[in-house]
TIMIVO-969466 format. One record per residue (C-alpha): x, y, z. Coordinates in Angstrom, 1 decimal. Layout:
<pts>
[pt [X, Y, Z]]
...
</pts>
This chain:
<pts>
[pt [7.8, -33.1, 25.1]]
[pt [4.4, -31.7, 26.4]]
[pt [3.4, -31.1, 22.4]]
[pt [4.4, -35.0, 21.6]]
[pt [2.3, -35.9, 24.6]]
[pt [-0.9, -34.2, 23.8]]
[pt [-0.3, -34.9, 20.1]]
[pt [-0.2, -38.7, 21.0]]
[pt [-3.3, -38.6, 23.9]]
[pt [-5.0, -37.0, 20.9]]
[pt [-3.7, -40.0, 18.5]]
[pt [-4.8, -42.6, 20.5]]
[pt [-8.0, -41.5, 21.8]]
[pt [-8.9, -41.5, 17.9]]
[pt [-7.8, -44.7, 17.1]]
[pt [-10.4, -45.6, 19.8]]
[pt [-13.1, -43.1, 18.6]]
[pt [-13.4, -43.4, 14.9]]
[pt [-12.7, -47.9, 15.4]]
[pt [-9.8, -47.5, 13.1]]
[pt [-8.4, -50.8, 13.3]]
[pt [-12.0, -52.5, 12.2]]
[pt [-12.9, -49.7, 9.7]]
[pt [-9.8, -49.5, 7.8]]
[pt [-9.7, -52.3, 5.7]]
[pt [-13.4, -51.2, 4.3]]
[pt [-12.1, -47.8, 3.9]]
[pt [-9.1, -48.8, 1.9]]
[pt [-11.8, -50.5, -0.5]]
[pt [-14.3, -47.7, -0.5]]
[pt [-11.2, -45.3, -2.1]]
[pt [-10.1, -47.5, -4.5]]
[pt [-14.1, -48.2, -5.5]]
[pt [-14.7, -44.2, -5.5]]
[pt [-11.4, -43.1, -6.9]]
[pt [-11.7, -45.2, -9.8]]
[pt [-15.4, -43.8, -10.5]]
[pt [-13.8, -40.4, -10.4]]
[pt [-10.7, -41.1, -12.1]]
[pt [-12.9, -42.8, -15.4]]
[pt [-15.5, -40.1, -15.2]]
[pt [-13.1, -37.3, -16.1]]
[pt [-14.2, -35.8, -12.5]]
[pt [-10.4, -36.2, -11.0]]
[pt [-8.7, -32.1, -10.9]]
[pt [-5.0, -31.4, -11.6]]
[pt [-2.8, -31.4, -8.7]]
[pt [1.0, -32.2, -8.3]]
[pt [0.2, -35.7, -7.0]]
[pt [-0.4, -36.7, -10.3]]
[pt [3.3, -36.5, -11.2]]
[pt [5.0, -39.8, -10.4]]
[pt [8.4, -37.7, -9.3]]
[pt [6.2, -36.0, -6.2]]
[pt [8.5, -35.7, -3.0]]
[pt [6.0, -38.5, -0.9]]
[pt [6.0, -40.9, -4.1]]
[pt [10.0, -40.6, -4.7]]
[pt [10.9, -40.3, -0.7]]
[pt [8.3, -42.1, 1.0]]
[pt [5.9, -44.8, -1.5]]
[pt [9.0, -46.0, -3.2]]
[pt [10.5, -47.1, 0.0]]
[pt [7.7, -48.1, 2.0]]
[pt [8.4, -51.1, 3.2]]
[pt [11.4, -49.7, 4.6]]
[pt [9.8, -46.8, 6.0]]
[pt [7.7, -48.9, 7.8]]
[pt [10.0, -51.7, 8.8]]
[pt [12.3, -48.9, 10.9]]
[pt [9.8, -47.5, 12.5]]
[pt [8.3, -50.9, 13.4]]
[pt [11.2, -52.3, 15.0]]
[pt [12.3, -50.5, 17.7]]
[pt [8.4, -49.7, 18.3]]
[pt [7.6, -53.6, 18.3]]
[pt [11.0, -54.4, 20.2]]
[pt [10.2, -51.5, 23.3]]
[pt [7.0, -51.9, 23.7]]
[pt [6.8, -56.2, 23.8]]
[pt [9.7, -56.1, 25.9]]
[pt [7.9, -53.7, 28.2]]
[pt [4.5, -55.3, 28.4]]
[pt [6.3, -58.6, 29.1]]
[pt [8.3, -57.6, 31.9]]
[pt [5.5, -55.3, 33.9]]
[pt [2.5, -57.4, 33.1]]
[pt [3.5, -60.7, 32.6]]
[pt [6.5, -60.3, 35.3]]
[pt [8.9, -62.2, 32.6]]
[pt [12.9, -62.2, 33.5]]
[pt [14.9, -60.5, 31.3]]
[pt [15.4, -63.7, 29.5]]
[pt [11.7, -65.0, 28.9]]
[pt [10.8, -60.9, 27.5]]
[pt [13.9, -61.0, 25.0]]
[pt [12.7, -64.3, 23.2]]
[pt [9.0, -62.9, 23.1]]
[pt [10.3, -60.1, 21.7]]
[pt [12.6, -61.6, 18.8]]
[pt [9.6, -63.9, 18.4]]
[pt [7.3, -61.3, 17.3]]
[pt [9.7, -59.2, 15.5]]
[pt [9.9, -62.3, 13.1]]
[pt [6.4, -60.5, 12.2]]
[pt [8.6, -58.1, 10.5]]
[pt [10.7, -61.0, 8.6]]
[pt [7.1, -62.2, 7.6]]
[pt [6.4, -58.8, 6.3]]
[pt [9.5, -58.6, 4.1]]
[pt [8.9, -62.1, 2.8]]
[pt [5.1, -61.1, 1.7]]
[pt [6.5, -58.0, -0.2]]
[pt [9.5, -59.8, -1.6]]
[pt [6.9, -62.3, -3.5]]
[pt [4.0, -60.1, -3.9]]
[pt [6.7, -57.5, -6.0]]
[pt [8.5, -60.3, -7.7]]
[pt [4.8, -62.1, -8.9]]
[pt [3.3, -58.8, -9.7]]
[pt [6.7, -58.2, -12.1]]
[pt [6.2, -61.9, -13.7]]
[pt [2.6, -60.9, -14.4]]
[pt [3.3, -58.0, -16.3]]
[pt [6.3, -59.5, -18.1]]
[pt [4.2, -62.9, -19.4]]
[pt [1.0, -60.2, -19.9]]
[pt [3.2, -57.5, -22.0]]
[pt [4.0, -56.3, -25.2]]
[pt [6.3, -53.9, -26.6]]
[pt [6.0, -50.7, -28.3]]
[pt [8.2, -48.8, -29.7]]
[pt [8.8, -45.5, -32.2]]
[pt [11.0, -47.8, -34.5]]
[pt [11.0, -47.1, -38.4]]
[pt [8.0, -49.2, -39.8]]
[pt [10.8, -51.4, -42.4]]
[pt [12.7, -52.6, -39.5]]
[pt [12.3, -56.2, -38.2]]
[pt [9.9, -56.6, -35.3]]
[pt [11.7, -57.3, -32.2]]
[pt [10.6, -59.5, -29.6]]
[pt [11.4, -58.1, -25.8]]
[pt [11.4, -60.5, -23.1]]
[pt [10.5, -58.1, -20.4]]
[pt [9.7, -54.5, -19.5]]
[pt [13.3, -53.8, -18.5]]
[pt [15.0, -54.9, -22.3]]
[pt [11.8, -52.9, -23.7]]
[pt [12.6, -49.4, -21.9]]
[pt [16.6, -49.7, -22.6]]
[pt [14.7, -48.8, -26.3]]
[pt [12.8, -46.2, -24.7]]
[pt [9.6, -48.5, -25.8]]
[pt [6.2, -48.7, -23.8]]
[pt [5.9, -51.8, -22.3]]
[pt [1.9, -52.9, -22.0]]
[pt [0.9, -55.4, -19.8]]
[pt [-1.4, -56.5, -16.6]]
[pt [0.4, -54.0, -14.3]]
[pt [-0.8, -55.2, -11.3]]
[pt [-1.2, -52.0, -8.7]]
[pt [2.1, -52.3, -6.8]]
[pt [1.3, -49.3, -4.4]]
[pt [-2.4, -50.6, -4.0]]
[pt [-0.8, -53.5, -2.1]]
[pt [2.2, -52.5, -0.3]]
[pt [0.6, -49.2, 1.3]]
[pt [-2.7, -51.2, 1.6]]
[pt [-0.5, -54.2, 3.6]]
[pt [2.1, -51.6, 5.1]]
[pt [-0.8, -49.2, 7.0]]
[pt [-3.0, -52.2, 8.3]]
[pt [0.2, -54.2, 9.8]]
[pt [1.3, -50.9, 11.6]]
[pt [-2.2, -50.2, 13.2]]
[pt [-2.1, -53.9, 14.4]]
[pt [0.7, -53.4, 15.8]]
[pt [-0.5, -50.2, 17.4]]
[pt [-2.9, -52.4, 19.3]]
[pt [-0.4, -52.9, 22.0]]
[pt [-0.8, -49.7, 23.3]]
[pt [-4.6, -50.8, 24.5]]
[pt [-3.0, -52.4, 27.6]]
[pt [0.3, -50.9, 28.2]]
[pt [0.9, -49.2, 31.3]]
[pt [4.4, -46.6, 31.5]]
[pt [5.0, -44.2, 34.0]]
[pt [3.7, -40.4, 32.8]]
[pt [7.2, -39.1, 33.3]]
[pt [9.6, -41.7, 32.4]]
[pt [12.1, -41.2, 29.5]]
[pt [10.6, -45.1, 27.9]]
[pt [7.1, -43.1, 28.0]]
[pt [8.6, -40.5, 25.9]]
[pt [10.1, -43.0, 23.3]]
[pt [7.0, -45.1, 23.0]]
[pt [5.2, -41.7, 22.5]]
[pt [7.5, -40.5, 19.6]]
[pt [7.7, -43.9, 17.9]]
[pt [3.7, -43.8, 18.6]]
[pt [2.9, -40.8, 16.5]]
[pt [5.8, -41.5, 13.7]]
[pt [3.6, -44.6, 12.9]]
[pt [0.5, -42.8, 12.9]]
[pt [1.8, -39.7, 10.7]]
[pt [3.6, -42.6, 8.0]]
[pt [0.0, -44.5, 8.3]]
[pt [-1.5, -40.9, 7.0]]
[pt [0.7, -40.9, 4.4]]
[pt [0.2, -44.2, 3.0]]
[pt [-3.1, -43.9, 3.7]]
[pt [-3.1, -40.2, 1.3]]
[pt [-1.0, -41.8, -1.1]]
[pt [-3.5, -44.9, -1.3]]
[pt [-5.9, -42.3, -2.5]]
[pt [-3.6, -40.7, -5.1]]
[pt [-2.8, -44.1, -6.4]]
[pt [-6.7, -44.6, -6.9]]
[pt [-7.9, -41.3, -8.6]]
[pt [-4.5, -40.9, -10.5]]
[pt [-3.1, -43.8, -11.7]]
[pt [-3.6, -47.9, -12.9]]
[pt [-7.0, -49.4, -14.6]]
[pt [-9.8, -50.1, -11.9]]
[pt [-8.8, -54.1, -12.0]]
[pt [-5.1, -53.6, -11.4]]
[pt [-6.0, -51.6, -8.4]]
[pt [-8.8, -53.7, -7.3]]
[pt [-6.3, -56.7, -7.2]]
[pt [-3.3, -55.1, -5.9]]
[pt [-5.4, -53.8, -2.6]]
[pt [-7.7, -57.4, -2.3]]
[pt [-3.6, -58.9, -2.5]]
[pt [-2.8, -56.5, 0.3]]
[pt [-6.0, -57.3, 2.6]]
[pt [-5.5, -61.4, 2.2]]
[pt [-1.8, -61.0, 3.2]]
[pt [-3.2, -59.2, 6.2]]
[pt [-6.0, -61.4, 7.0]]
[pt [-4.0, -64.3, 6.2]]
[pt [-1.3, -63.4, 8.9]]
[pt [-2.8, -61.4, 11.5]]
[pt [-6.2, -62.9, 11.5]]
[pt [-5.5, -66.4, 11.2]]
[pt [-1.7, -67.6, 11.5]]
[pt [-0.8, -65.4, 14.1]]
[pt [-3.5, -67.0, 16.4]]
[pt [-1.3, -70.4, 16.0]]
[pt [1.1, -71.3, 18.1]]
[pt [3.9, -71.4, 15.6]]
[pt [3.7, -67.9, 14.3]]
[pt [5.3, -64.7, 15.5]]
[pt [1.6, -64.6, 17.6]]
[pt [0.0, -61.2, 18.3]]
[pt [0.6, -58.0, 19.8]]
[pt [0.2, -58.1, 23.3]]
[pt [-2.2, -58.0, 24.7]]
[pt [-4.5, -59.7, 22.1]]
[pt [-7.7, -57.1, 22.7]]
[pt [-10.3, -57.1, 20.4]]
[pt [-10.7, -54.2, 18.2]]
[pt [-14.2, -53.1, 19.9]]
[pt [-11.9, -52.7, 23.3]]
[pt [-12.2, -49.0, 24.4]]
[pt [-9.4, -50.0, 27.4]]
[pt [-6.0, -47.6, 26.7]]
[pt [-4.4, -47.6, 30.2]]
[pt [-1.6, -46.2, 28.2]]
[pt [-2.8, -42.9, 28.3]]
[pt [-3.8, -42.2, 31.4]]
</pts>
């Protein structure tokens, strides 16, 4: 418990340090400028991460929404419910609709991945073509998507929009948002809801590593500059369009509380 304590003091006072919150969307743009230069200039070495069946692409990237959306829930759910009841001195009541109010963030989350996916899939269906090792005197057949196309064990080439580009690029910005809470929470140092807060604390900032890593291997490894460029620029408007702009309405799931800015070096949560 001590460990988990330090390892999160040490978490948080980073977040504050290095402006993660402000500096991550530029970052995310900076690797997927650089990788590419590396990845087209022949400069990009051999590792294991270029294999598509790696453990954190098959266990982690493939499910990362999920990932994200468990660890999101109960950290969302504690720590509203907490912040509403000790700061805002909301009934039991009051605190439960604020916090199924901005878990509806998370409902908002799975909507923006269940379109973005499904439109990156049309794209690359209406954009592809078909080929295949078929004797040169057969008829030409005409596939109507990428999944008939690979039943033939053909190559299906189209605009393969960079689906990991924008999902980890979406998933690790909405999770340090979220992290923001922390910036005015008070807990008591020895209570067992300190402890949970802590552990669900530095599982998100671990899985934000990890998409964060697998952002890079995506952009040295794998997709043409444009399909990367465009997945991540999908990624960052989702982001901006939610937390930056319709979560400051009143009809929205709203903000983290409390809305601090980003510049705020205030984490009463640690002390």
């Amino acid at each position: 418990m001590e460990r988990l304590e330090r390892c999160g003091r040490w978490l948080r006072a980073g977040l504050v340090a290095w402006r993660v919150r402000p500096r991550l969307p530029w970052l995310l743009l900076a690797i997927v400028l650089l990788g590419s230069a590396l990845k087209d200039g022949g400069l990009v070495p051999e590792t294991p991460m270029q294999n598509k069946r790696n453990l954190l692409n098959v266990y982690f990237v493939k499910v990362a929404w999920a990932w994200t959306f468990l660890l999101l829930l109960p950290f969302i759910g504690v720590t509203t419910y907490q912040f509403a009841r000790s700061k805002f001195l909301y009934g039991p009541t009051k605190s439960v609709l604020i916090v199924l109010r901005r878990l509806s963030a998370l409902l908002v989350g799975t909507a923006v991945w269940y379109v973005c996916t499904g439109l990156f899939m049309y794209v690359e269906n209406l954009t592809g073509m078909c080929s295949t090792s078929s004797e040169l005197n057969e008829p030409r057949r005409l596939y109507a998507n990428k999944q008939e196309c690979h039943k033939d064990n053909g190559v299906w080439n189209g605009f393969d929009i960079s689906g990991h580009c924008f999902l980890l690029s979406y998933c690790a910005l909405m999770i340090v948002e979220e992290m923001s809470v922390l910036e005015g929470l008070s807990v008591d140092q020895n209570s067992r809801l300190r402890a949970v807060i802590n552990g669900l604390f530095v599982a998100l900032c671990f899985l934000t590593m990890i998409w964060v890593f697998m952002f890079l291997c995506t952009a040295v490894y794998f997709h043409d500059f444009s399909q990367k460029l465009l997945g991540v620029l999908i990624g960052l408007t989702a982001w901006y369009g939610t937390y930056k702009f319709w979560y400051l309405k009143p009809f929205s799931p709203g903000l983290p509380l409390p809305h601090i800015p980003s510049s705020s070096k205030k984490y009463n949560y640690s002390r």
